[in-house]
N, C-alpha and C positions, 0 to 999 in steps of 0.2 A: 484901267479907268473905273471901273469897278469898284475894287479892290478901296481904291481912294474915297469914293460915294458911303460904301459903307464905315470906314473912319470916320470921318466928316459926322456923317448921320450921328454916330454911337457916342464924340465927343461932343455934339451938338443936344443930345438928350441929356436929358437931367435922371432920368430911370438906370441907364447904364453905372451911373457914376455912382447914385447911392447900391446899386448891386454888389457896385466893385468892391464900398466900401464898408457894406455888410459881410461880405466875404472875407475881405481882409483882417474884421474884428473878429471874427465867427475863425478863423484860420488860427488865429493868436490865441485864443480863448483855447484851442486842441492840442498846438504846439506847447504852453504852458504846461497844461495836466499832463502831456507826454514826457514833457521835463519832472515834473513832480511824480509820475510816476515810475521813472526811470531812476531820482535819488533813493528814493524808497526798495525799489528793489535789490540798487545797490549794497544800500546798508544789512538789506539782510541777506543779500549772498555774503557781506565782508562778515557777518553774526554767523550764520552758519557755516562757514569757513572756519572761523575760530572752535567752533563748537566741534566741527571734526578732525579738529588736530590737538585736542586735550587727549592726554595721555590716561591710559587705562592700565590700572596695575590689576596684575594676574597673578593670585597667590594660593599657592594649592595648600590647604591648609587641613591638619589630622583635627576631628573632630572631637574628642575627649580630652585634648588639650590644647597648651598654645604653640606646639611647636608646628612650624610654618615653612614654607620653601617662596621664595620671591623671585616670580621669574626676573632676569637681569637685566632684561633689554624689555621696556616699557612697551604697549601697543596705540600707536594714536587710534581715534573713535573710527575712523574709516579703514583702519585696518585690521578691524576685530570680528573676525571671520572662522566660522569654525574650523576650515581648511588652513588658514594661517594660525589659530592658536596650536592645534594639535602639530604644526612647523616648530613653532615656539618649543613647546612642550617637548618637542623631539628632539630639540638640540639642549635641553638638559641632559649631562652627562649618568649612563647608568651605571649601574656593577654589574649586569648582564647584557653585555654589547649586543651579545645576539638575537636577542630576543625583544620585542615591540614594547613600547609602556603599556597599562592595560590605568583606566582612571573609569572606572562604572559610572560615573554620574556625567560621561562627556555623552552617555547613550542615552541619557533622561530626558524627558520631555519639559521637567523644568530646566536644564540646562539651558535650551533653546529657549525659553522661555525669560530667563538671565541677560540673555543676548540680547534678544531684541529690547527687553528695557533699557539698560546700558545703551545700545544704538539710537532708542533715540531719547536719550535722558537728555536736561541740560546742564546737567550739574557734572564735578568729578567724581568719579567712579571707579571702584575695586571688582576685582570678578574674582569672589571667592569661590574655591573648590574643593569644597568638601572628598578628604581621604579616607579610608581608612587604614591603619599604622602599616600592613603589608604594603598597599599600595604607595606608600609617603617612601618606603624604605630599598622599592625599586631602583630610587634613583641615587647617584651618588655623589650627595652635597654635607 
């Protein structure tokens, strides 16, 4: 009985109804922008997503001239990691099996410095690396 009383009342006031229908506009007006800002995020996860699967060409290249080694197997942008280039790099074939590549400039601090530009550049991107003619001749291409 109650329960009823207070119905009654709340459909019988003129206060309830514009509440409801302040609410109801004020609700649309959140739901909207939640929409518009949910396109918008989308599109730049779909932009960034693209941006980290552009390919990165790694090319160890002797500095006194133009001769150059191209690694074979490109690296997309999310997967250019100094632990997976030096993978890369490793599975270039050498003439001394036994023995580890040695590339002085993977120790620099501009190297790292190379990376993360590239990482978050938006444009395509080369990672040269500067040899010199012993180190270029380690390997056997």
């Amino acid at each position: 009985m109650l329960l009823n009383d207070i119905v009654t009342w709340c459909n019988s006031t003129l206060r309830f109804s514009f509440f409801a229908d302040v609410l109801s506009v004020v609700g649309s007006v959140f739901a909207f922008f939640a929409w518009l800002q949910a396109k918008i995020n989308s599109r730049q996860m779909t932009k960034e997503k693209e941006r980290m699967n552009r390919q990165v060409r790694v090319i160890l290249k002797l500095a006194e001239s133009q001769r150059q080694i191209v690694l074979p197997v490109h690296l997309r942008r999310h997967e250019l990691t100094r632990a997976e280039l030096l993978g890369r790099i490793g599975m270039i074939p050498r003439k001394n099996k036994s023995e580890f590549f040695i590339l002085s400039y993977l120790n620099s601090s501009s190297f790292f410095d190379e990376l993360n530009r590239i990482q978050t550049s938006d444009k395509e991107e080369n990672l040269v690396i500067p040899c010199s003619l012993v180190e270029l001749e380690q390997f056997d291409v």
